[in-house]
N, C-alpha and C positions, 0 to 999 in steps of 0.2 A: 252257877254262872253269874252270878249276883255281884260279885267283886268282879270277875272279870268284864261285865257290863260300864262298870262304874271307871273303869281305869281305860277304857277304849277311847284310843285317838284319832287313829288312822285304822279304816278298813280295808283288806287290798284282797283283790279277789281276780285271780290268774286260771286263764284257759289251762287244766291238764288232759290225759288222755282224753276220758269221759265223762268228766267233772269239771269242776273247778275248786283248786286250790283257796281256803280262804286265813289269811292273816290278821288279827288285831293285834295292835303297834301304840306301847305308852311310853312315850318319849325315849321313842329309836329303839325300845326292846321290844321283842314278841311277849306277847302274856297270850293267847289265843292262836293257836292252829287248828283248822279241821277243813273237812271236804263237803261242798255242795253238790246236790242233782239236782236241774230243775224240771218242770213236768210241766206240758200244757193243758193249759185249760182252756173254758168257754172265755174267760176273761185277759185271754193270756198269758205268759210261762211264770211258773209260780215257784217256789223253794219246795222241792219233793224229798229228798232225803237230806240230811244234815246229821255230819259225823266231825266229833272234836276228838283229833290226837293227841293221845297225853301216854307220855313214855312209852310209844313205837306202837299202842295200840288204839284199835278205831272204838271209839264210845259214842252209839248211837244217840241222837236228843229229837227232840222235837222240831217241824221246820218252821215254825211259830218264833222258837227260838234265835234261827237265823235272822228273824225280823226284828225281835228285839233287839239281838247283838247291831244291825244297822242303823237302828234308828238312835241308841245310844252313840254311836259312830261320832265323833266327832268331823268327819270329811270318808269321801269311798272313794276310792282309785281301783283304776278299771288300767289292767296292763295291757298298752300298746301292743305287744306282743300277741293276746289275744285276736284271732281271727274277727275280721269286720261282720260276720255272721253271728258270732258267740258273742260279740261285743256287743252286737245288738238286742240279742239275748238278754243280757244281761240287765243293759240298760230299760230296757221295758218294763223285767221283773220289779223292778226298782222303782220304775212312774207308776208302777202300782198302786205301791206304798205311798207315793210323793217322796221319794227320796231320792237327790239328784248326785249324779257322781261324773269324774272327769278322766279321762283317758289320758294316760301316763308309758315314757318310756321307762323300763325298768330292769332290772339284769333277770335274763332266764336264769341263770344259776342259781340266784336269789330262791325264785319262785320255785326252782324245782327242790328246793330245802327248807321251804316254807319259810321264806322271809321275805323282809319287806322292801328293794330294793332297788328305789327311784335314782335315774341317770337323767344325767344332760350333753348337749352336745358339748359342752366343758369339762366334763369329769369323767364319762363314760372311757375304756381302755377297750381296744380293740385287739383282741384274738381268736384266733382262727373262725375269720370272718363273722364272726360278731361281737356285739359293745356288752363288757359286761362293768359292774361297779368294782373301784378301789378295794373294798371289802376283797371280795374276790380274787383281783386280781393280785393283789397281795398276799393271799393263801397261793396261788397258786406259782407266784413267783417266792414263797417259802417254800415250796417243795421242791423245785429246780433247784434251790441251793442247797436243800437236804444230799444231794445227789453229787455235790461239788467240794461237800465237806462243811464244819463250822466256821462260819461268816462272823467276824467281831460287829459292835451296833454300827459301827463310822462305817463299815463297808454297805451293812443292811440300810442304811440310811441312806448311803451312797444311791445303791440300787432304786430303791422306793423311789428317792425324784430324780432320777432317770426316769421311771415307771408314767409318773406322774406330768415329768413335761413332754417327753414323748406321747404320749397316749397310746403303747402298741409296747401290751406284752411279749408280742413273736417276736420284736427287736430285740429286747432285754436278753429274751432265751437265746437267740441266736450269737448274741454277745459271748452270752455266757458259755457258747460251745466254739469260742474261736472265732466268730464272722468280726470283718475288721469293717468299724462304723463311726467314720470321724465325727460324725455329729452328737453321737453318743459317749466317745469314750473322752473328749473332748473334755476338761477340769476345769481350766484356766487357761489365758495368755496370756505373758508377759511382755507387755507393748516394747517395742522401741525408742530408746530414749536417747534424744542426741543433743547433747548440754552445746548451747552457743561459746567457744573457746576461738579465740581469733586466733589463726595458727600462726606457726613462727617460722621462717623461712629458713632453709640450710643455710642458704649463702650468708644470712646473718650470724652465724654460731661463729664463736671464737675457738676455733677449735685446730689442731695440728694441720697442716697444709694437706698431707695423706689420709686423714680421716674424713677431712672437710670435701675434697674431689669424689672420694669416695661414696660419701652418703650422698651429694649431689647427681652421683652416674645413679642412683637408688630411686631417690623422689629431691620433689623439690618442697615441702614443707613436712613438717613433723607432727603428727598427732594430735589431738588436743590435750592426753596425760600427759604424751612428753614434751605439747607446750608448758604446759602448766609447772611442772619440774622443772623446767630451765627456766623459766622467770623466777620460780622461790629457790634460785641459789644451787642448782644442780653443777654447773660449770662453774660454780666457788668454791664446792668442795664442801658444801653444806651435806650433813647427815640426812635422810629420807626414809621414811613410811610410804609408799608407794602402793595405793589400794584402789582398784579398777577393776574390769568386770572380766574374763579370757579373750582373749581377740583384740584387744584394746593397745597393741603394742607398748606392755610394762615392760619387754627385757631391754627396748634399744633405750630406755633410759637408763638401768644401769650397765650396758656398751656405750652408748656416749661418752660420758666423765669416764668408766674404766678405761677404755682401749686411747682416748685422748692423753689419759692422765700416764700412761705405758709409753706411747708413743715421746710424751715431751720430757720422757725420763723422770716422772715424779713416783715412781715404782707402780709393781705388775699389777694387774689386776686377778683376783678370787671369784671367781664365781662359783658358789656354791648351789646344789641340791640335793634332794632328798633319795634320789633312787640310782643307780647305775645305768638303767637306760635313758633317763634322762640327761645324766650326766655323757653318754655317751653320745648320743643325738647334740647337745649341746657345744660337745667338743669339735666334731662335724662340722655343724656350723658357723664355730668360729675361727677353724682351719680356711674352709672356703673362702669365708668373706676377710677373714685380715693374716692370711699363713704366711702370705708375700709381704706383708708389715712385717709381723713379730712372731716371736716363737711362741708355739700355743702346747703348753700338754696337761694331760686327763691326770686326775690323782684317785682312782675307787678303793675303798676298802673289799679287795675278794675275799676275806674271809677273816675275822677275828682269831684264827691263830695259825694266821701264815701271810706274810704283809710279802705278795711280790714285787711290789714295785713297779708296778708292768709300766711305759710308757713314761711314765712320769718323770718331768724334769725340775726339778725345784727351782731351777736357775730361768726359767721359761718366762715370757714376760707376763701370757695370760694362762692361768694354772685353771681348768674348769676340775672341777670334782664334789665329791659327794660328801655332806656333813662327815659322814664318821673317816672319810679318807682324809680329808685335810687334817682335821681333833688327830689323827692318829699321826699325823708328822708332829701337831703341836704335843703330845704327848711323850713321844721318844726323841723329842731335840732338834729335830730337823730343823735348817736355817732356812727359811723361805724368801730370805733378802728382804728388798725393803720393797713394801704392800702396800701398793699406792689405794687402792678399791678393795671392798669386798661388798659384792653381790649375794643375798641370801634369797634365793628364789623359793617363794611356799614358805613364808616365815609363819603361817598360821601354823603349819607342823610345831610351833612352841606349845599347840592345850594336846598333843599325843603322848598317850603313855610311855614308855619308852624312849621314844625318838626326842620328844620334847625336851626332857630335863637336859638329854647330852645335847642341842641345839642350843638352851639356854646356856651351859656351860659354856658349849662352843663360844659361841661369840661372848661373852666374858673372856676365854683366855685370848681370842685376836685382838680385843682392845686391849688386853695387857703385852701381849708380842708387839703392839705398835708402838706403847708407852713406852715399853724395855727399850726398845730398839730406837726410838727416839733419844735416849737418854746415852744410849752410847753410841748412837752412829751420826757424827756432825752431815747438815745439810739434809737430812732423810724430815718430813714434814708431817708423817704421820699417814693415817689410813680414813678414809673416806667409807662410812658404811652406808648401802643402801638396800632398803628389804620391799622385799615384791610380795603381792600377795590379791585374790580375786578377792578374795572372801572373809572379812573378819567383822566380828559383833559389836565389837569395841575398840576402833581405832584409834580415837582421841588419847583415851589410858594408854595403849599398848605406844603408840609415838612418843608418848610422856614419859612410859620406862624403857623406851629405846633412847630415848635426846635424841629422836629424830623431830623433821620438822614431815607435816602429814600432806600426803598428796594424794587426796579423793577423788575420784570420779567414777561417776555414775553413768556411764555412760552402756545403752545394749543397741550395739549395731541393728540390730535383726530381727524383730520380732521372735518370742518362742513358745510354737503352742505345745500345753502338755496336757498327755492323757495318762489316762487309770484303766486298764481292764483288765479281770478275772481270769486265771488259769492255773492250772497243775504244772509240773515241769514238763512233762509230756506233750502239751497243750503249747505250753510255750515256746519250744523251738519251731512248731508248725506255723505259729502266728506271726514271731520274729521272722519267718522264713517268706511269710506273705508282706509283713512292713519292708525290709526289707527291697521284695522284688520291686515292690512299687515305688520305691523310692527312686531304685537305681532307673528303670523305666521313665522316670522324667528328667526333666532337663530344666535348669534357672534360665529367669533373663540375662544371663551372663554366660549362657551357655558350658553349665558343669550339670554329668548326670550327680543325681541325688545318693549319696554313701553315706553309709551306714558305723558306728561305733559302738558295740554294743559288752555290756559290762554285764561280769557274772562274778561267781563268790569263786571259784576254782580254778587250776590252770588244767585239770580233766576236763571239768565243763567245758574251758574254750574249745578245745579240739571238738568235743563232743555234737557241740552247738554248731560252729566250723563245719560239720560233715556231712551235717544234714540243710544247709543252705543251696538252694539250687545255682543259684549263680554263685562266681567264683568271690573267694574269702578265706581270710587265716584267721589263725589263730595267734597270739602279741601278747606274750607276759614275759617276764624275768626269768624263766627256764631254758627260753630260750637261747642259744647262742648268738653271739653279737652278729655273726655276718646273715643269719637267719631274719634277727629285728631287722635289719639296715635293708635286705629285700622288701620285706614285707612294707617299710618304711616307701621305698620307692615305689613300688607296684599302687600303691593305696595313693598317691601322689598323681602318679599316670593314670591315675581311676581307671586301672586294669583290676582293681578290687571295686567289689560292691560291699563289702563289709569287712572289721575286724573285729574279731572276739576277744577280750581282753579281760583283766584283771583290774586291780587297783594301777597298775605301773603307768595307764594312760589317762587316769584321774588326775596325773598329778602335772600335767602340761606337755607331754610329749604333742609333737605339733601333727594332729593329723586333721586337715580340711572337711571336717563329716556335717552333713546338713542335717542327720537324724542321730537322736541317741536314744538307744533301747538298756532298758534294765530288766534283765536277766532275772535278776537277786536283785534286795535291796540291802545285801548283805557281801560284805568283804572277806571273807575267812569265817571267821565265827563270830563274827561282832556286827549288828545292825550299824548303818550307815548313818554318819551326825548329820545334821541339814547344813553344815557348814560342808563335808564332803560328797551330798547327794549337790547341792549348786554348783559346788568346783566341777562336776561332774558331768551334770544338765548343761550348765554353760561349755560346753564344746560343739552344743548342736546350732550351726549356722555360722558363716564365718560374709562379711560383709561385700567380700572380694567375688565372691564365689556364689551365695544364695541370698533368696531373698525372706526365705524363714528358715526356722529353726524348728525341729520337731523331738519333742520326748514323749517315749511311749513307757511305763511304768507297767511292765507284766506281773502282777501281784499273787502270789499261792495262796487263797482261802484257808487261815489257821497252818501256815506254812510255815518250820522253822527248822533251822540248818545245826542248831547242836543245840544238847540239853540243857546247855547257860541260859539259853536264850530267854527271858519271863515275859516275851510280849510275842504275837505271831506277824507275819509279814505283812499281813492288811494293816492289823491296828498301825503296824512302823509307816507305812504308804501314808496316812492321812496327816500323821503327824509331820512326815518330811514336805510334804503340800503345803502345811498350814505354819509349821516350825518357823520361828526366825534364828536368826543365827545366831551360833553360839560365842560366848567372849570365849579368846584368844588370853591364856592364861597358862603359866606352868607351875601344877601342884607338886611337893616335895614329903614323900612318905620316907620313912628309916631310909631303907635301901639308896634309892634315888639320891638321898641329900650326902649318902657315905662316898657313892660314884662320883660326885660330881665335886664335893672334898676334896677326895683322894686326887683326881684328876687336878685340881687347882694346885694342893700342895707338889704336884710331880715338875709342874710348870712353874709355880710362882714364888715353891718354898713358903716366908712365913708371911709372903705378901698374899696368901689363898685365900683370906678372910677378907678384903680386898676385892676380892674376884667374884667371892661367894655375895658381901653386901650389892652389887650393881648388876647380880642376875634380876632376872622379872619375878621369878616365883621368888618365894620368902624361906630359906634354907636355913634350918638351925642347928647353927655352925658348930656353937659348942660341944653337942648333942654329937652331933656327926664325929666331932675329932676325938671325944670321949670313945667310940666305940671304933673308930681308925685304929685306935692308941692299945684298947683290950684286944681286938683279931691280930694285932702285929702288923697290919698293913702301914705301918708309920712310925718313926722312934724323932719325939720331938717334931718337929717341922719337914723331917728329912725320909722321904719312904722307905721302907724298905725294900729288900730285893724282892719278898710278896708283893708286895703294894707297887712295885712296879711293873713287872710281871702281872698282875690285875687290871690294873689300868692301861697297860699296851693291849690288851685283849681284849676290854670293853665286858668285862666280867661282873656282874654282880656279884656283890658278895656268900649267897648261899651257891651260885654256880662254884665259886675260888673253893668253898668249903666241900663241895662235890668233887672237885677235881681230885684233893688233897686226901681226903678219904680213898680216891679210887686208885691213886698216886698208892698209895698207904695198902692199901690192900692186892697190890700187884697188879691190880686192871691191864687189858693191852690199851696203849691209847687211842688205837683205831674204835674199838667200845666205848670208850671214854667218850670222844667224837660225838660217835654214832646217841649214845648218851642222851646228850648234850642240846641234839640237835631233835630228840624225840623231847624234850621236855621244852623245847622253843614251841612245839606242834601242837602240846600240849595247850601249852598256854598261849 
């Protein structure tokens, strides 16, 4: 015991059964474990047996040696915990000696594993009714997550200062099984910010005699973005980047100038978006509010190789429809007359795979149907673009490669607080099903109950989720049929719903008044969610008219993940979209991509597509592209062919064309073809 003499810092010697436990501790390690008895005598209670453990077995020593090992001691601690009889004990054995020791609270679980394990009323964690040390408390909230599946570190870290600022492991665990704890699952808020903008008055707009009464019967000033837009040049017909936060009234600034610029006959207004139910909510609303002005019709693309036309009137003054429904008239020729406005709503949709490049295309060929069309129709003035958008990383660039002029604000009506908690799928619909009831159960200083919007990766899910809600709620994706959304729309309105379960189709501005937004998934199909579409997404919770905060709840799957692409699990994605800033708004250009969006320019502009191709935002090379146009036959010269047109009326990539042609070739029925077709979109 000669070295372990020498290395002794701390003594710590805890009441057990019929002994006492005794510890020596060099700098926070055990070097020393064994067990004391003490025995009376004439002189009173002395060290009688003294036994040191060493690898689970007792080795008896001399109790002389106990006296060494304390007087070596650099300090004794005496645990609180120790009964005031034993304690006393203790301490007498000790004035024996002349060696003085102090009385200490410290974790029983410590002691009952032989260690050394001093607490304060500052670090002590309390469970089941007793204080035990972090040490501990930490193993024993790693076993609780054993039980919940593998925790990445951001979440274990998560946990831990939970653990640590709460003081009370039973909260942690009860978290962890579903109990709903605002003060714990609580991450962040994001204050309310309300930028000072001296508003601008209706009756001051210079606007058509019918639109100006109109917005007057509405309110009597305008917002502070759409102040802001109509000082830098909105009602000039000035071009626009339009970037504010959801809720913040971005659409009536491009209806101002559009529906004004229709009205005084300086041609129709475009409004475009990204989805068909948006586009058709859209349409909706601008039936209502100006049908008795002007003629309003919807333009959606149903299906890439069947264009019905449904509703759509080219000759209409305000045309709403969807990116690829409008590109699909500019592609097969359609005259759209003279296009006073075009609104692109969710222009961030320019950094998406897919949807991006044919967006950037888009608006490249509208600014060349304006040019054209200028050039041969006297008295037409050209087209006014303005693009809307919550969320982009980089707005200065992207206004630069628009020639727009940029209209920021920063503005968050509402406060929005967010939280993080723990759960399984199974887990999750229980808890959703408790945020939820409690939301709709209260009521704002504005007198609306609290509704719920809650986003998941599937349109199975929503029903699923949907069914198991106690109070009343649907389900709201793009499966559904229009007169199904357009209910669901108004019930959710009358807050005869306390929730909808949806998809992506209501990330992207469908107007539904919800004070709360729950994440389901933080997953959309098979792809983790950008922090540019988890904001678009959080920001629908709280609306300024209606609540007076905003609430997102982030239901996270411990090592949770929705298809085998995935290389990160749902936690690690949760900390990252918390902490993430947003991404630049950018369109990348691979083979494929730059062939479409070619091919598409030559069908429309002939050999003015290089033209088209340099004033996209992404970097397109061009050459590159018409080189292998020129080898698939999709093109002869400047001029496409009947492939190449036929590919580009159907919005086909090029290995899709090559699929067809093959199955064409090989006798396929085309109902398989289809079916095909539409497995390998599912795919990917």
């Amino acid at each position: 015991m000669s070295q372990q003499l020498a290395e002794v810092e701390t003594l710590f010697l805890h009441e057990a059964r019929s002994d006492y436990t005794v510890v020596a501790n060099r700098d926070g390690k055990r070097v020393l474990r064994g067990r004391l008895e003490l025995k009376e005598t004439s002189a009173g209670p002395r060290p009688g047996k003294f036994r040191v453990i060493r690898d689970g077995e007792d080795h008896p020593r001399q109790p002389d040696e106990f006296v060494d090992l304390a007087r070596a001691a650099g300090r004794i601690r005496i645990s609180e915990q120790t009964t005031p009889e034993n304690r006393a004990r203790l301490k007498a054995m000790l004035d024996g000696y002349q060696l003085e020791a102090t009385a200490v609270r410290t974790c029983r679980r410590c002691a009952s594993d032989g260690r050394y394990g001093p607490i304060t009323s500052e670090d002590a964690i309390d469970h089941n009714g007793e204080l035990i040390c972090r040490d501990c408390a930490r193993r024993e909230l790693e076993r609780e997550l054993s039980y919940k599946g593998e925790f990445t570190g951001a979440a274990e870290e998560r946990l831990e200062e939970l653990l640590y600022e709460s003081g009370d492991l039973d909260r942690i665990v009860s978290l962890l099984q579903g109990g709903l704890d605002p003060d714990l699952t609580k991450y962040d808020e994001v204050s309310a910010n309300v930028d000072d903008v001296s508003p601008v008055r209706t009756e001051d707009l210079d606007l058509h005699p019918d639109l100006s009464s109109h917005l007057q019967g509405r309110f009597e000033e305008l917002l502070p973005v759409q102040s802001l837009s109509v000082r830098n040049g909105l009602l000039n017909g000035d071009d626009q980047l339009v970037v504010s936060a959801t809720a913040t009234g971005k659409t009536l600034v491009g209806e101002l100038t559009g529906i004004d610029r229709a009205l005084k006959g300086d041609g129709k207004l475009l409004f475009l978006v990204p989805l068909v139910a948006l586009a058709n909510q859209k349409h909706e609303d601008f039936e209502d509010r100006y049908g008795d002005l002007l003629d309003v019709s919807i333009r959606v693309g149903s299906s890439r190789v069947n264009d019905d036309g449904n509703r759509f009137d080219p000759h209409a003054d305000v045309i709403v429809g969807t990116y690829e429904g409008i590109d699909h008239a500019l592609r097969t020729g359609k005259d759209l007359g003279d296009v006073g406005t075009v609104v692109i709503d969710e222009v961030h949709t320019l950094k998406e795979g897919e949807r991006g490049h044919r967006l950037d295309g888009l608006i490249s060929r509208l600014k060349y149907y304006s040019e054209d069309r200028m050039e041969t129709h006297a008295g037409y003035d050209g087209t006014q673009f303005v693009y809307l958008s919550a969320t982009v990383g980089n707005p200065e660039w992207l206004a630069e490669r628009l020639r727009a002029t940029l209209i920021e604000y920063e503005e968050r009506p509402v406060p929005i607080e967010r939280h993080v908690t723990f759960a399984d799928s199974r887990e999750k619909a229980q808890i959703a099903d408790k945020l939820v009831k409690r939301e709709f159960d209260t009521k704002s200083s504005k007198g609306y109950r609290g509704q719920t919007i809650i986003f998941t990766n599937s349109r199975r899910r929503c029903h699923e989720i949907s069914r198991k809600l106690r109070y009343d709620s649907a389900p709201y994706h793009a499966g559904l049929d229009y007169g199904r959304r357009k209910k669901v729309e108004r019930q959710f309105g009358n807050q005869d719903l306390s929730a909808v379960v949806t998809t992506a189709a209501l990330a992207a501005g469908v107007d539904f008044p919800a004070s709360q937004v729950i994440f389901d998934s933080l997953a959309m199909g098979i792809e983790w969610l950008s922090v540019q579409e988890f904001s678009q997404m959080l920001g629908r919770a709280g609306r300024p008219d209606y609540h007076d905060r905003g609430r997102v709840y982030l239901l996270v799957e411990p090592d949770g993940v929705y298809h085998g692409s995935m290389d990160r699990t749902e936690d690690e994605v949760a900390f990252t979209l918390l902490k993430g800033e947003m991404e630049d708004v950018a369109t990348h250009y691979d083979e494929t991509a730059a062939a479409e969006e070619t091919l598409a320019n030559v069908v429309v502009a002939g050999k003015k597509a290089k033209r088209l191709n340099d004033r996209m935002i992404g970097e397109v090379p061009t050459k590159h592209a018409l080189g292998k146009l020129l080898e698939w036959n999709f093109i002869d010269g400047f001029e496409p062919t009947p492939l190449g047109r036929g590919v580009t009326r159907h919005f086909l990539a090029p290995d899709e064309a090559f699929f067809i042609l093959d199955s064409v070739r090989k006798g396929t029925d085309p109902y398989d073809i289809v079916a095909d077709l539409e497995r390998r979109d599912d795919e990917e």
